[in-house]
C-alpha positions in Angstrom: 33.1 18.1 3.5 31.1 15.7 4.6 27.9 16.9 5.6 28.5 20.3 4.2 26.8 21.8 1.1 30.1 21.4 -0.7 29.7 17.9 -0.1 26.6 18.0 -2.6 26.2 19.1 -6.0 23.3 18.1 -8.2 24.2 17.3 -11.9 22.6 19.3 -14.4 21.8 16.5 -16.9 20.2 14.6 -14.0 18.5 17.0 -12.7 16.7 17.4 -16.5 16.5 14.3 -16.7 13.8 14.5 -13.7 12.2 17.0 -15.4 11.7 15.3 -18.4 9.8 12.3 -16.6 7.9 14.7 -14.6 6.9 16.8 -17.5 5.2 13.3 -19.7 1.9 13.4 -19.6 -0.3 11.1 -21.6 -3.0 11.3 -23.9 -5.6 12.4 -21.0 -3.3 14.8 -19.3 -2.2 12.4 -16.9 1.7 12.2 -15.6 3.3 9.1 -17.1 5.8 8.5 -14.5 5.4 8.6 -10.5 9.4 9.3 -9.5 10.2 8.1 -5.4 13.4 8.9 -3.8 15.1 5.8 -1.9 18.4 7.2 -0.4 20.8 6.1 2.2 20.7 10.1 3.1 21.6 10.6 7.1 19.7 12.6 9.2 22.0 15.5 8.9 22.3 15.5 5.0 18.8 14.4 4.3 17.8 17.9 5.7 20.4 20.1 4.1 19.5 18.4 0.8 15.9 19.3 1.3 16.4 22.8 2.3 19.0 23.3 -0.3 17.4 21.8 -3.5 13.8 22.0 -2.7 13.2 22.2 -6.4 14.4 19.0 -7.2 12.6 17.1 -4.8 9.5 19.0 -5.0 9.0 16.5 -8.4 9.0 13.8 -6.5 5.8 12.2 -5.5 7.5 10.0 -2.1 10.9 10.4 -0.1 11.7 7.7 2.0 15.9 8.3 3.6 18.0 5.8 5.8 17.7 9.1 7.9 13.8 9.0 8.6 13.6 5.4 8.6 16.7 3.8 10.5 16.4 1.0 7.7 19.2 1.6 4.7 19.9 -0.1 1.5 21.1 -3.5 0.5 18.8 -4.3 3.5 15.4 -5.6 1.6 13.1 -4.1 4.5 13.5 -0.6 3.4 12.6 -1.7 -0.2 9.4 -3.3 1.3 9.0 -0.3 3.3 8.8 2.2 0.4 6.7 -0.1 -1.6 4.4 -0.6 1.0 4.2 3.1 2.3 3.5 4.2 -1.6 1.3 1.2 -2.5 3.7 0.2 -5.3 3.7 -2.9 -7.4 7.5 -4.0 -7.7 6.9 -5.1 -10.8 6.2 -1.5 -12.6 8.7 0.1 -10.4 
């Protein structure tokens, strides 16, 4: 199944679990939490993932996929490279 929407299946607690972060807001309104995506995702599945669960990463504020970036993890460049690209602070991430 590989490649293949059978191959994926979101889980429901996970997926309201994102919702949960996304939905805290503090005192002035303000989201609490920023959520980023860092995924070894393929070229192929990073696309059928996107057009087949739009609503889960429409909470996300940054994607960054082996599949867009040629880089995947344990290598530490694609770490620097999402950090950079969003302007994060490793240290509150």
């Amino acid at each position: 199944h590989r490649n293949t929407k059978e191959q994926i299946s979101p889980l429901k607690d996970g997926f309201e679990i994102l919702q949960s972060c996304y939905n805290q807001h503090d005192e002035t309104g303000n989201r609490r939490h920023k959520l980023f995506v860092l995924s070894n995702l393929g070229p192929n599945s990073h696309e059928m993932y996107f057009q087949t669960y739009p609503q889960i990463f429409s909470l996300f504020d940054g994607i960054v996929t082996s599949g867009l970036t040629g880089m995947q993890k344990p290598d530490t460049r694609i770490y620097e490279y999402i950090l950079q690209k969003y302007s994060l602070d490793p240290a509150l991430c």
